[in-house]
LODRENRO-936949 format. One record per residue (C-alpha): residue number from 1; residue in three letters; x, z negated, y negated. Coordinates in Angstrom, 3 decimals. Last residue first. Layout:
(NUM ALA (X Z Y))
...
This chain:
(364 UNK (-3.767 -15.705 -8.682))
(363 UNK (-3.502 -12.866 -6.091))
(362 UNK (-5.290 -9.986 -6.404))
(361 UNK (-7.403 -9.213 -3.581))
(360 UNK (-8.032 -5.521 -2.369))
(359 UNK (-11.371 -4.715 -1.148))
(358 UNK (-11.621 -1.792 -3.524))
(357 UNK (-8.843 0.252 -3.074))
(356 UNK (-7.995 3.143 -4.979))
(355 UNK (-8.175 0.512 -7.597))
(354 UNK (-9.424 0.675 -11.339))
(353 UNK (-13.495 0.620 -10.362))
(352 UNK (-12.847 -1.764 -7.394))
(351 UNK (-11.105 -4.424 -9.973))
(350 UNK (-13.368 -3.445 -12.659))
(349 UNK (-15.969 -5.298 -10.286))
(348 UNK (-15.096 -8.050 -10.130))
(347 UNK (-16.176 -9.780 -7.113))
(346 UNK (-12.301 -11.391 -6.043))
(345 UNK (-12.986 -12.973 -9.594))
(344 UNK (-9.772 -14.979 -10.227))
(343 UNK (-8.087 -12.017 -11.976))
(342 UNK (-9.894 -12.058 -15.080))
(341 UNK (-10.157 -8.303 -16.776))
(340 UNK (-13.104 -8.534 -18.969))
(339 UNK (-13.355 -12.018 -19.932))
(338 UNK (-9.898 -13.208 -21.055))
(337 UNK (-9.989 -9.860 -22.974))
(336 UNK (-12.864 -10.483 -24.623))
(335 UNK (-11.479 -13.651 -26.682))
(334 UNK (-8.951 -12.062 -27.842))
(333 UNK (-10.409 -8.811 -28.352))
(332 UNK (-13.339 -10.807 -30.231))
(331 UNK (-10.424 -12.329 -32.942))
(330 UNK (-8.762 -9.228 -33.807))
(329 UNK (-11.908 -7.593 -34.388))
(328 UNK (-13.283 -10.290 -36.393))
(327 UNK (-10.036 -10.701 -38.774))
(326 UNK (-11.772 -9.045 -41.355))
(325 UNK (-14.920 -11.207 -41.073))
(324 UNK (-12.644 -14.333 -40.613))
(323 UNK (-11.008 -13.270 -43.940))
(322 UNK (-14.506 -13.050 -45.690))
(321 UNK (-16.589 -15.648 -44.904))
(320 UNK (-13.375 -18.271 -46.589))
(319 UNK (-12.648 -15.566 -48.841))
(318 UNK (-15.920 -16.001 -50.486))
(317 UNK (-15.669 -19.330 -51.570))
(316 UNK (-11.733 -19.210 -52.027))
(315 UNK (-12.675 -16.754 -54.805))
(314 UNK (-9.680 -14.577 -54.995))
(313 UNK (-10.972 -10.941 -54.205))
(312 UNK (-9.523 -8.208 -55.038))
(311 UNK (-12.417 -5.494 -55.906))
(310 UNK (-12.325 -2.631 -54.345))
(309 UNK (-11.190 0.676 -56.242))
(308 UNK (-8.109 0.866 -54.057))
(307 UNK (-9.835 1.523 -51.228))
(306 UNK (-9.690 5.304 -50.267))
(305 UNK (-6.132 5.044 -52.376))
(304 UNK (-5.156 3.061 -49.045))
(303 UNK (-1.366 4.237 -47.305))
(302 UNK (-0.504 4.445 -51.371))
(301 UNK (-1.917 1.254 -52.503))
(300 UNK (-0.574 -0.880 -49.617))
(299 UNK (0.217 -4.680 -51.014))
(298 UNK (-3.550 -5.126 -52.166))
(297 UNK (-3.352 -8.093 -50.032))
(296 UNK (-7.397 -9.435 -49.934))
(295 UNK (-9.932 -6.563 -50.958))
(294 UNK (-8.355 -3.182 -50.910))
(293 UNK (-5.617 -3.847 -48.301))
(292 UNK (-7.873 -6.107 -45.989))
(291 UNK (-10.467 -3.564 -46.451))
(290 UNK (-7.629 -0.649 -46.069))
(289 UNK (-6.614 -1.929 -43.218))
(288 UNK (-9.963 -2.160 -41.278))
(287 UNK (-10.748 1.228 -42.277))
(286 UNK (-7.705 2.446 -40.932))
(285 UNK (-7.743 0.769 -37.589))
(284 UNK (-11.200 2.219 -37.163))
(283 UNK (-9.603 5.827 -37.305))
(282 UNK (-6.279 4.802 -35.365))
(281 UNK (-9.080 3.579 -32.448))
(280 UNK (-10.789 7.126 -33.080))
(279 UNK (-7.295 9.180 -32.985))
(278 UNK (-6.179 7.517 -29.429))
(277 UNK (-9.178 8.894 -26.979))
(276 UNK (-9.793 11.941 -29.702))
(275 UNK (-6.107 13.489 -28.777))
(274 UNK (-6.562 12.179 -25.242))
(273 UNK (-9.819 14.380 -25.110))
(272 UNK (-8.368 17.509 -23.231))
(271 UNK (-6.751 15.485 -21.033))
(270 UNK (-10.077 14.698 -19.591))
(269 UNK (-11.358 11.099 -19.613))
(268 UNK (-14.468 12.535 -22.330))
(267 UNK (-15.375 15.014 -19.660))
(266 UNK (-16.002 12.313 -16.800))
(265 UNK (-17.159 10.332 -19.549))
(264 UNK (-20.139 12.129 -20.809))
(263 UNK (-20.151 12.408 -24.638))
(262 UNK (-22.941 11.164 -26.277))
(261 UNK (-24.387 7.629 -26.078))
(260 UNK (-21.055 6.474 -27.419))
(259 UNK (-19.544 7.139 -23.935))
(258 UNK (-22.749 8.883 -21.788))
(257 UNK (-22.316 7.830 -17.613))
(256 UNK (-22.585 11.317 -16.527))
(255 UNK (-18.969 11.162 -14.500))
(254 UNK (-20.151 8.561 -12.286))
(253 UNK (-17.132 7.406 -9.773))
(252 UNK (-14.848 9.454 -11.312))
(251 UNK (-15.790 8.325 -15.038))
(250 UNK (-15.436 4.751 -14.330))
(249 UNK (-11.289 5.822 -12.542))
(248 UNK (-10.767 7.838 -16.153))
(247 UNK (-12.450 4.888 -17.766))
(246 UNK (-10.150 1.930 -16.473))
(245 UNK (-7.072 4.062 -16.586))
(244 UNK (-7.623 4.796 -20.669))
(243 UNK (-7.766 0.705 -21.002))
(242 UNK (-4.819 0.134 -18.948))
(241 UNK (-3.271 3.524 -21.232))
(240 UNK (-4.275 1.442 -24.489))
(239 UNK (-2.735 -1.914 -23.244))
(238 UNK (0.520 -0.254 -22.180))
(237 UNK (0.616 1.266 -25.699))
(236 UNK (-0.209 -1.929 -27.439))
(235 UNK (2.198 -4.431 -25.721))
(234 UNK (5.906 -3.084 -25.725))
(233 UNK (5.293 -1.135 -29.176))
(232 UNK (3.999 -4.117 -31.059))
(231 UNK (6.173 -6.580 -30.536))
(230 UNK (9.875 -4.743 -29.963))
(229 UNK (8.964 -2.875 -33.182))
(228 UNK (7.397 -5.894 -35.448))
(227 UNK (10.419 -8.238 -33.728))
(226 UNK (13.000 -4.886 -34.891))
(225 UNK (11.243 -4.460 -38.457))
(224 UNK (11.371 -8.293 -39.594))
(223 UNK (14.986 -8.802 -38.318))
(222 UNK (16.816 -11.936 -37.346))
(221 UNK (18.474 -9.990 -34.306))
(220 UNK (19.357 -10.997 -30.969))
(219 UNK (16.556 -13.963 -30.266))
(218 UNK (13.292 -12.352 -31.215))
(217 UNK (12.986 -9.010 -30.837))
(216 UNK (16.063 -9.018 -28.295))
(215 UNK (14.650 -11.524 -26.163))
(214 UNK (11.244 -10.859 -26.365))
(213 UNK (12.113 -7.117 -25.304))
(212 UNK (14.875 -7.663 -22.295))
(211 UNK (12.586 -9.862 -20.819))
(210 UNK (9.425 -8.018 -21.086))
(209 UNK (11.430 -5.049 -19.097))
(208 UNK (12.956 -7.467 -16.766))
(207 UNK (9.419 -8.666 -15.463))
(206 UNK (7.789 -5.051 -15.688))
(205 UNK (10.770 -3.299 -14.051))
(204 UNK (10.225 -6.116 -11.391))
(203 UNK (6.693 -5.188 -10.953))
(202 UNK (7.174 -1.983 -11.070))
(201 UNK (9.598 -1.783 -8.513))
(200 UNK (8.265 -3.799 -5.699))
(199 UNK (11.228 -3.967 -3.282))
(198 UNK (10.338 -4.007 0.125))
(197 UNK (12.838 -3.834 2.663))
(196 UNK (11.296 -6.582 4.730))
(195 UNK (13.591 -9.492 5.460))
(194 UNK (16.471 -8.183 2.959))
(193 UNK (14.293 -7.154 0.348))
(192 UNK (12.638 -10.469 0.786))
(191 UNK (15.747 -12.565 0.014))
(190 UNK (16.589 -9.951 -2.598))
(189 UNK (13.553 -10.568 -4.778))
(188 UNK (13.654 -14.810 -3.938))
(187 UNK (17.246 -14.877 -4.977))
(186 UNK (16.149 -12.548 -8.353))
(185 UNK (13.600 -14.931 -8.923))
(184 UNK (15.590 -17.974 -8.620))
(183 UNK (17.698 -16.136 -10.948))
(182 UNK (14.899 -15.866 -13.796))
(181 UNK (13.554 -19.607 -13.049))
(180 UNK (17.243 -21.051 -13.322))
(179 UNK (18.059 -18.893 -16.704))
(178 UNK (15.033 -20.535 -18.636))
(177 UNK (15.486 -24.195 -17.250))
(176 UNK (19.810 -23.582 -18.103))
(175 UNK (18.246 -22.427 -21.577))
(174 UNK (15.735 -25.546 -22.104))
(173 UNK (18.462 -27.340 -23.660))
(172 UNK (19.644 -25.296 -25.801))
(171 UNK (16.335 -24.419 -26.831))
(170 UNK (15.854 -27.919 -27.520))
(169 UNK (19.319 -28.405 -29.388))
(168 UNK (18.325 -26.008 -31.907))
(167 UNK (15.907 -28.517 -33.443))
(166 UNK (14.002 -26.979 -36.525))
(165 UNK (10.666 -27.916 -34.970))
(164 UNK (8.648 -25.249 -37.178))
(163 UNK (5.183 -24.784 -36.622))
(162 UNK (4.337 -21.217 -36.729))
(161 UNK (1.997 -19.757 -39.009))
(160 UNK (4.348 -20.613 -41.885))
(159 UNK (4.746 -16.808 -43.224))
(158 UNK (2.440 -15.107 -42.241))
(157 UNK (0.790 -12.733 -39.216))
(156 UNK (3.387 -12.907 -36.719))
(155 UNK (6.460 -14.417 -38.877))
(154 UNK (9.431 -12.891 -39.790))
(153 UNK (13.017 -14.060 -41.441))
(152 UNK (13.767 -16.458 -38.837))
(151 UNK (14.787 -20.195 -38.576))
(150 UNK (15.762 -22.123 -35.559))
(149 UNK (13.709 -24.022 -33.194))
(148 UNK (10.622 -22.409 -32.997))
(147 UNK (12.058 -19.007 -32.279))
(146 UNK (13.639 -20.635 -29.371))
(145 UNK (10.718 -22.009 -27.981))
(144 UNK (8.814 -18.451 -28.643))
(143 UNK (12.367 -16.885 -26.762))
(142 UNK (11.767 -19.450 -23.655))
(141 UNK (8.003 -18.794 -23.465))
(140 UNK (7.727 -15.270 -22.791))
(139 UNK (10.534 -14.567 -20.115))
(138 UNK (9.756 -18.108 -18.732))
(137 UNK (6.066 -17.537 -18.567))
(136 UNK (6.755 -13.945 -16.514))
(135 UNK (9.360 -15.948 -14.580))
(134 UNK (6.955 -19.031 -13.544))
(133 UNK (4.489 -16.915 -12.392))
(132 UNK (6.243 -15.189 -10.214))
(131 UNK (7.848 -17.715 -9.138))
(130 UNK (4.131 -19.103 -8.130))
(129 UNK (2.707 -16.227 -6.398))
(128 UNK (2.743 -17.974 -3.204))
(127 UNK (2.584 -15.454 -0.172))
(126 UNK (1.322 -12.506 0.568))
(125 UNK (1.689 -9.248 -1.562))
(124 UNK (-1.122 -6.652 -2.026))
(123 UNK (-1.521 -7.685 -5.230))
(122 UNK (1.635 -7.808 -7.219))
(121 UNK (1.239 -5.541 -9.773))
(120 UNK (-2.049 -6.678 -10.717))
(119 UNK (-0.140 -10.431 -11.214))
(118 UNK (2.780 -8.788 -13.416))
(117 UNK (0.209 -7.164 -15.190))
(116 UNK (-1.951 -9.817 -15.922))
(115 UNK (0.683 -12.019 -16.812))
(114 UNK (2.028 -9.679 -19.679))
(113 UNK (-1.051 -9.201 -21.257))
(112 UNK (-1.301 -13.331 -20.681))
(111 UNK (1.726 -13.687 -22.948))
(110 UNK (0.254 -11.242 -25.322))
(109 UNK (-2.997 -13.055 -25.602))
(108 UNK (-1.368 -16.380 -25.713))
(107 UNK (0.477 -15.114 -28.830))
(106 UNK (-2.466 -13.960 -30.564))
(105 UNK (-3.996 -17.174 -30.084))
(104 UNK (-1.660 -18.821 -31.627))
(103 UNK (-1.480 -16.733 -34.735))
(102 UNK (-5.045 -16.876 -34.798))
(101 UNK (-4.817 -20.528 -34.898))
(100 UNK (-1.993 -20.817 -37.282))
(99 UNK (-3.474 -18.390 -39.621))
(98 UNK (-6.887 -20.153 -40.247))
(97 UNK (-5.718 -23.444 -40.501))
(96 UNK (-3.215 -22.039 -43.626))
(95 UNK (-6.104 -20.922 -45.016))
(94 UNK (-7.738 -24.723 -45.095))
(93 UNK (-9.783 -27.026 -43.584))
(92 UNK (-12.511 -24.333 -44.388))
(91 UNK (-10.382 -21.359 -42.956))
(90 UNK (-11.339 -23.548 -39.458))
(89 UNK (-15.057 -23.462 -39.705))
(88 UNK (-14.754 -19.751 -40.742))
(87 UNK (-12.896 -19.092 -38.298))
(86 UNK (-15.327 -20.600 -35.695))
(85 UNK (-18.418 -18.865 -37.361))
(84 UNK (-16.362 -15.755 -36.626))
(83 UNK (-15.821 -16.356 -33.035))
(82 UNK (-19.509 -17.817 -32.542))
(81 UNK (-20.909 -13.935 -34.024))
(80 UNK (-18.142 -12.360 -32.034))
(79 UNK (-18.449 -13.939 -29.102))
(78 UNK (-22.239 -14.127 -28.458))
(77 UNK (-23.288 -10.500 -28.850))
(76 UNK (-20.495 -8.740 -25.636))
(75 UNK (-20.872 -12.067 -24.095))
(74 UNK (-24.778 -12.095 -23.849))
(73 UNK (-25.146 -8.668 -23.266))
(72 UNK (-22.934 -8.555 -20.291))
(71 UNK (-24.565 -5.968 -17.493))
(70 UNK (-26.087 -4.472 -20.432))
(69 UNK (-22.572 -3.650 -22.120))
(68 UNK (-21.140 -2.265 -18.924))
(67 UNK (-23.843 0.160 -18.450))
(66 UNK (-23.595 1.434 -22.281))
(65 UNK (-20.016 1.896 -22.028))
(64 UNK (-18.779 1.945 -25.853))
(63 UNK (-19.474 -1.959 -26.449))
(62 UNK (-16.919 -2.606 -23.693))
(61 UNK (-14.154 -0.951 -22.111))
(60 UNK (-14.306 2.530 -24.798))
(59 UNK (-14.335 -0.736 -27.500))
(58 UNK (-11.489 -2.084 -26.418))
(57 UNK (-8.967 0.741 -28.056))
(56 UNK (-10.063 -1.033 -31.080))
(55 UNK (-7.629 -3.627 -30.535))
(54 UNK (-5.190 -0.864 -29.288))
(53 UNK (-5.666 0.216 -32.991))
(52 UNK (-4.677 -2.709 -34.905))
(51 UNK (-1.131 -2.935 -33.395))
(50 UNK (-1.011 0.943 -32.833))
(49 UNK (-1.222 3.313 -35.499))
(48 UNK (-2.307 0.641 -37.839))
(47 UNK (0.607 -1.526 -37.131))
(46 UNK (3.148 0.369 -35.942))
(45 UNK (2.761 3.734 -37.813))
(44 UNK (1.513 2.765 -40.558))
(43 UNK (4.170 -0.132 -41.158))
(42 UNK (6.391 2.508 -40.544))
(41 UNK (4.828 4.392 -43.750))
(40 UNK (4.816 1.758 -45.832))
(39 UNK (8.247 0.437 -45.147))
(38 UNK (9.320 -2.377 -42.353))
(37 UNK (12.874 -3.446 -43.809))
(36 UNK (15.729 -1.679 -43.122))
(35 UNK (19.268 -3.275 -42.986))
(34 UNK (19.172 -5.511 -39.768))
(33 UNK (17.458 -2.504 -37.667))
(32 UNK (19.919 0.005 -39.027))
(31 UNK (22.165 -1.771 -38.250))
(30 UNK (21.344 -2.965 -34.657))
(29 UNK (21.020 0.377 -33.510))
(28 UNK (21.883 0.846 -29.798))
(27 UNK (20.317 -2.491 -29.449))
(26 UNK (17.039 -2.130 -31.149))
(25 UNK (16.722 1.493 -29.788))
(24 UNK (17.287 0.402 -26.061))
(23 UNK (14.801 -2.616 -26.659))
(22 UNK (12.111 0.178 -28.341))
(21 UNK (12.777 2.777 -25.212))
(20 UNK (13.113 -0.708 -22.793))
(19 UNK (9.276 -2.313 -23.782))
(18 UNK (7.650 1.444 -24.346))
(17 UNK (8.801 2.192 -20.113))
(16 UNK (7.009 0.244 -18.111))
(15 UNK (3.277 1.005 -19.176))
(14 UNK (3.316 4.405 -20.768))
(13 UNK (5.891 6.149 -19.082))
(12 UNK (6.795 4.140 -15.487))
(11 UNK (2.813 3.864 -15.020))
(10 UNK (2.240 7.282 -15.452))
(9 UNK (4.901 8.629 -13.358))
(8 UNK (4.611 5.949 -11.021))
(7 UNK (0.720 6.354 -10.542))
(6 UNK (-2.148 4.896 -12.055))
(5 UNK (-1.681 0.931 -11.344))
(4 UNK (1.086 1.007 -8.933))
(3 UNK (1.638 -1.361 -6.461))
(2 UNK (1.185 1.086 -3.315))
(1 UNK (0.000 0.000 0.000))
């Protein structure tokens, strides 16, 4: 039984391989990286052209597929109205609240992105998946700790949404912990290469691939444009082709199910509508931007002009409805995404639309 998701070739370019192209980059061209600070039009590029619009990218998975939608009204209404009254509870105590929280939750979200595909790629293996575990946490957690100990010129949303424990000697002494888990690991890979002569490669390409990213985004250089780079890259196109997997393997099993109530989605999951697959996410993206440009940062005048006649707002009354509102789609893919693809369901049924085979169990 293969481990692959939708193929090696596709797997190895759009899920695998964005975390060491971007690491490679970063490394062959620290300079550059150190020097440059994330302009206008990168910012584009990473952010709206992919940061913000693999969150949209959830929409084909959700509120786009009329069958799925029914089968989870509740959800699909409940968490984003209760997600933004939560925000707004918490800008209340304060905008600083606000930032921390979503800043936190955006990091578990990446660190279970990476979990969940470590975990898919290991389900038709027996045994304990608990070093497993432990490495795809470590390879995560150790550069956050480290990041929290020692001072760096770039935050995940702004600046102070971390707590700061400004004590290198905890990440020094969590390193041996950190390098431990990783080479039990690699003991445990080879001891059952040996036995068996198996070697799952993507999952171990996945493992050293996240790695190698966190650690140089984060660790390696103190630079703004190579974390935003290494970030975004390595998690929002493997997200986007998960999502683009998932409805190519829906449409197959009932091609006439209408996307958007219009476009069937055995033709919509054609190669022929990639180009419209990735431009309508970028296209929502946009809008969002520019209403946070136009109407709360007014830093991007030139990416925005479509917005630059809103009004900046500074009432603190009105910004405290407001930025939750804007952050709403940020917040509900959060949230969703614990929901839609949870592992612990052997009865979920994305699991027998994405897999070739449909009693499979993945392993938790």
């Amino acid at each position: 039984m293969r481990p692959w998701i939708g193929g090696p070739a596709f797997d190895t370019i759009f899920i695998i391989a964005p975390a060491y192209a971007i690491t490679a980059l970063v490394l062959c061209f620290p300079g550059f990286f150190r020097s440059h600070e994330v302009t206008p039009l990168l910012w584009a590029a990473l952010i709206v052209g992919v940061d913000v619009a693999h969150v949209y990218s959830t929409l084909y998975r959700t509120y786009f597929d009329p069958v799925e939608f029914r089968q989870r009204r509740t959800l699909y209404v409940m968490a984003p109205l209760l997600g933004w009254l939560a925000f707004v509870a918490l800008y209340s105590l304060g905008s600083m609240v606000f930032w921390r929280v979503l800043a936190y939750l955006a990091v578990f979200h990446f660190i279970r992105q990476q979990y969940g595909f470590m975990m898919i790629y290991r389900r038709h293996e027996r045994g304990s998946p608990a070093l497993d575990r432990a490495a795809i946490y470590a390879a995560t957690l150790y550069p956050l700790l480290w990041w929290h100990c020692h001072q760096r010129h770039f935050s995940w949303f702004v600046e102070g949404d971390f707590f700061r424990l400004n004590r290198p000697w905890i990440a020094n002494a969590a390193l041996p912990v950190y390098l431990a888990i990783l080479a039990a690991y690699g003991v445990k890979e080879w001891l059952l290469w040996r036995a068996s002569g198996r070697f799952n490669v993507p999952r171990n390409l996945l493992l050293a691939g996240t790695a190698l990213s966190w650690w140089t985004g984060i660790i390696v250089l103190d630079s703004d444009l190579a974390f935003t780079a290494t970030n975004v890259l390595a998690h929002g196109i493997p997200y986007m082709a998960l999502i683009w997997l998932y409805g190519r393997n829906s449409a197959r099993r009932d091609s006439t199910r209408p996307l958007l109530g219009l476009i069937p989605s055995g033709r919509f999951y054609s190669l022929a509508f990639v180009p419209l697959f990735v431009a309508l996410p970028i296209l929502f993206a946009y809008v969002e931007e520019g209403l946070w440009d136009g109407l709360v940062w007014t830093e991007h005048p030139t990416l925005f002009r479509l917005f630059d006649s809103l009004p900046a707002i500074g009432d603190r009354d009105i910004l405290v409805w407001l930025v939750p509102l804007l952050a709403l789609p940020q917040i509900t893919h959060y949230v969703l995404d614990a929901f839609i693809w949870r592992l612990r369901q052997p009865e979920a049924g994305w699991k027998q639309t994405m897999f070739s085979e449909p009693r499979a169990a993945i392993e938790t």
